[in-house]
C-alpha positions in Angstrom: -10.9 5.9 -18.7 -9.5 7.9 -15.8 -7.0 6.8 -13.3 -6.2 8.7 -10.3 -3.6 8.1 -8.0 -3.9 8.8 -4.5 -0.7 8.6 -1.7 -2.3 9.1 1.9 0.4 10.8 4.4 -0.7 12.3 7.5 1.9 14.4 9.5 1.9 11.9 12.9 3.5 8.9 13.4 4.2 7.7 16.7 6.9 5.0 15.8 8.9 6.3 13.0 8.6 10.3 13.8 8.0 12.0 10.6 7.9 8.6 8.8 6.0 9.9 5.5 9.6 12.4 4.8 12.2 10.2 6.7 15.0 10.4 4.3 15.0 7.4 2.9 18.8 6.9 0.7 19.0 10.4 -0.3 15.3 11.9 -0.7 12.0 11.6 1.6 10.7 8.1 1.3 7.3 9.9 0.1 9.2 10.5 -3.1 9.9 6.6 -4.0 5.8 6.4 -4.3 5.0 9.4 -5.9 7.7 9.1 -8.7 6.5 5.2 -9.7 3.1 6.9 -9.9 4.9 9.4 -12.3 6.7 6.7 -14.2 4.1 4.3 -14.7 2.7 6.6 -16.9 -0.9 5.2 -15.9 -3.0 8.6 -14.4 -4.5 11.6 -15.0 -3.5 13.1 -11.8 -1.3 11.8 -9.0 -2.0 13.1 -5.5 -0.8 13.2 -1.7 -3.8 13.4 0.9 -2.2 15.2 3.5 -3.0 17.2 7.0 0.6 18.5 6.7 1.8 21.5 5.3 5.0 20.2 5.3 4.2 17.0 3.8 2.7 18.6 1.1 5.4 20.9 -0.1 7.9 17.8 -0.3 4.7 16.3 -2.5 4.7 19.2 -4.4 8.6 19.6 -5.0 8.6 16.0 -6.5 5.3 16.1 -8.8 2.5 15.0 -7.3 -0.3 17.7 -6.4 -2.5 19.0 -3.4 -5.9 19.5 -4.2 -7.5 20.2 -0.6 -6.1 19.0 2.2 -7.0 16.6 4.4 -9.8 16.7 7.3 -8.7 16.6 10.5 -11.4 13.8 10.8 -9.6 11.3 8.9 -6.3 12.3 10.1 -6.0 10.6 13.9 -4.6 7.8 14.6 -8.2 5.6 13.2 -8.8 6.8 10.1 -8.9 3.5 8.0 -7.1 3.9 4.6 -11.4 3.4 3.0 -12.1 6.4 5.0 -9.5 8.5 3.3 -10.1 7.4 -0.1 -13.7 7.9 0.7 -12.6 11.7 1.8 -10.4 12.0 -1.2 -12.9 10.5 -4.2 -15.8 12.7 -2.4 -14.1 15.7 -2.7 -13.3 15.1 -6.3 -16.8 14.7 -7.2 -18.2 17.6 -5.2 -15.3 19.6 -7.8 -17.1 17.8 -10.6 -13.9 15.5 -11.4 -14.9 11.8 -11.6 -12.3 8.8 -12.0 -12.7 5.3 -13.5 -9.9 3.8 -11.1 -8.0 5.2 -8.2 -4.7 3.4 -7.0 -3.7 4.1 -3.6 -0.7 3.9 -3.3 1.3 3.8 0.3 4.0 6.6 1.0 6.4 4.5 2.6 6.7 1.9 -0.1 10.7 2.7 -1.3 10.6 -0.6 -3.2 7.2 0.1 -5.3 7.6 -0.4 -8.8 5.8 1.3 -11.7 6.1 -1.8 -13.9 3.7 -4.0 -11.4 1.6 -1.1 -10.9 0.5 -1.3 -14.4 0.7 -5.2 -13.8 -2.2 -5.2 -11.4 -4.1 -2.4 -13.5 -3.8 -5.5 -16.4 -5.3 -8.2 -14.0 -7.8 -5.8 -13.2 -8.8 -5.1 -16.3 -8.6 -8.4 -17.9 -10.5 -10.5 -14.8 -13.1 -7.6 -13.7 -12.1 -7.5 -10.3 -13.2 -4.8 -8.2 -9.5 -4.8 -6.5 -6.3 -5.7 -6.9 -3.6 -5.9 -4.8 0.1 -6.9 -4.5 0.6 -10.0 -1.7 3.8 -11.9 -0.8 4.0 -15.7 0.7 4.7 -16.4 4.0 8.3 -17.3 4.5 7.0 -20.4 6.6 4.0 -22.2 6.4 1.3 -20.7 8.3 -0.3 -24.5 9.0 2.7 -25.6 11.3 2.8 -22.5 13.1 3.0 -21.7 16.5 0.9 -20.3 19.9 2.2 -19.9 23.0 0.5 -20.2 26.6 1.4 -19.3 29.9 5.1 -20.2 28.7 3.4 -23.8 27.1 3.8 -23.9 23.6 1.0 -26.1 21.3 0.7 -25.9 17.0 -2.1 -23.6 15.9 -3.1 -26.6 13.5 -2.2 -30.1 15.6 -3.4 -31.8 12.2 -0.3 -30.9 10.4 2.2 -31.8 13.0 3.6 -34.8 10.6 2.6 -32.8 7.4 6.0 -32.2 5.4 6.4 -28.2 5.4 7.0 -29.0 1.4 3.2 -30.4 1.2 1.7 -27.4 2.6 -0.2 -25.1 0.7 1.7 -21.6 0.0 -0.2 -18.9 2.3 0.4 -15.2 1.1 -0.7 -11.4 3.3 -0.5 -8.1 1.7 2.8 -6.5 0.3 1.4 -3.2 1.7 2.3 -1.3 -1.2 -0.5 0.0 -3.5 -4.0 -1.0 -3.9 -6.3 -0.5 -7.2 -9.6 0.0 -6.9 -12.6 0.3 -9.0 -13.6 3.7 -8.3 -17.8 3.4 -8.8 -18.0 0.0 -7.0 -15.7 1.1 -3.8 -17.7 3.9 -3.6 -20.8 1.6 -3.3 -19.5 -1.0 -0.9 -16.6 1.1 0.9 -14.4 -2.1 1.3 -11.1 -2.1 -0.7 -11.2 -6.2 -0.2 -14.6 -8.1 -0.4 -15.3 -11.2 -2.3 -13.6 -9.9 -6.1 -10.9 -9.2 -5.3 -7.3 -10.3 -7.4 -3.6 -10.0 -6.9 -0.1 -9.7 -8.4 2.5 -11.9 -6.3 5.9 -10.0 -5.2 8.9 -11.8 -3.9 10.2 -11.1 -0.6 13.1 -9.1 -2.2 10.4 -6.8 -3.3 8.6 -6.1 0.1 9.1 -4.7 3.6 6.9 -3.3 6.0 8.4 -0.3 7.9 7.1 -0.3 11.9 10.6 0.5 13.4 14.4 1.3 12.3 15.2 -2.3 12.1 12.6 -2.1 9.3 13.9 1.2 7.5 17.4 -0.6 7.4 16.2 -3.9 6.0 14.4 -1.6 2.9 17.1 0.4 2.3 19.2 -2.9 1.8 16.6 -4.4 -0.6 16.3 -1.3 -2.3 20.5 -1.2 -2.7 20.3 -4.7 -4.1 17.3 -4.4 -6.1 18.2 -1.0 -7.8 22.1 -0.1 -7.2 
């Protein structure tokens, strides 16, 4: 079986400017991904889809490779990661080059690690899914939540108001790290999450969405405590 891996880094970003080669600790935070690609040992080819010439000679410098580059199509501001991987598996095909499973993996995922992306590949493989996925739990749960209304504030679920939060069920959203996919059946569907879909659980050491600076600094302290 063939694995690719595929890290999808267009050149804007509107919150974070250059986001996908921020330095992240010492090296662009594009590295962190592309090196636990390299290190889990798992795929035939790891690559960056890319509009940015930039971008991909950083890719380049640190392993991964640049096959074609991007359309400027899937490149705006909404191009939906399926649409890229779409673009990217495509393009393979018309070259003659056909994977098993693709892995797409996130460029601004510092705290990825290679040992749970062979995890997932193992849950894949062992339950048949047609994607797998790394989630973490809410740090709250989600049943005694909030809303707020012209100022008034009312529970989402009124039911659960007397509920002990220790009686809830655990409620879990994507780690935003890497997805696996099984190539022939995304290509069918073109929906990384449907109805077969598995996961690997992370804790909340292990995960953090970057949106803003606030974020960045909250990785880079995870990553210092997980890894220094």
């Amino acid at each position: 079986m063939k694995n690719l891996a595929i890290i999808p880094a267009r050149g804007g970003s509107k919150r974070i400017p250059r986001k996908n080669i921020k330095d992240f600790l010492g090296k662009p935070i594009i590295a962190y991904s592309i090196q636990a690609a390299i290190d889990s040992k798992l795929f035939d080819e790891v690559m960056v889809s890319t509009d940015d010439a930039e971008i991909a000679e950083i890719a380049i410098q640190f392993g991964a490779k640049i096959p074609f580059m991007r359309s400027e199509k899937n490149s705006d501001d909404h191009a939906t990661t399926s649409e890229v991987l779409i673009e990217v598996l495509e393009q393979y095909q018309l070259n003659n080059t056909h994977f098993d499973y693709a892995c797409c993996i996130y460029p601004t995922a510092p705290l990825i690690n290679p040992i749970k992306i062979r995890e997932a590949l193992e849950v894949m493989h062992g339950k048949d899914f047609d994607s797998v996925f790394p989630v973490t739990s809410f740090s709250y749960p989600i049943l005694r939540s909030l809303k707020i209304t012209n100022a008034k504030v009312e529970m989402n679920w009124p039911d659960y108001l007397n509920t002990r939060s220790q009686d809830l069920p655990p409620a879990f959203h994507d780690a935003g790290q890497f997805y696996w996919i099984n190539v022939e059946r995304f290509i069918q569907t073109k929906n990384i999450l449907n109805d077969n879909c598995g996961s690997i659980v992370l804790s909340d050491l292990e995960v953090q969405d970057i949106d803003n600076e606030t974020d960045w600094k909250l990785a880079e302290l995870k990553y210092s405590l997980l890894y220094k």
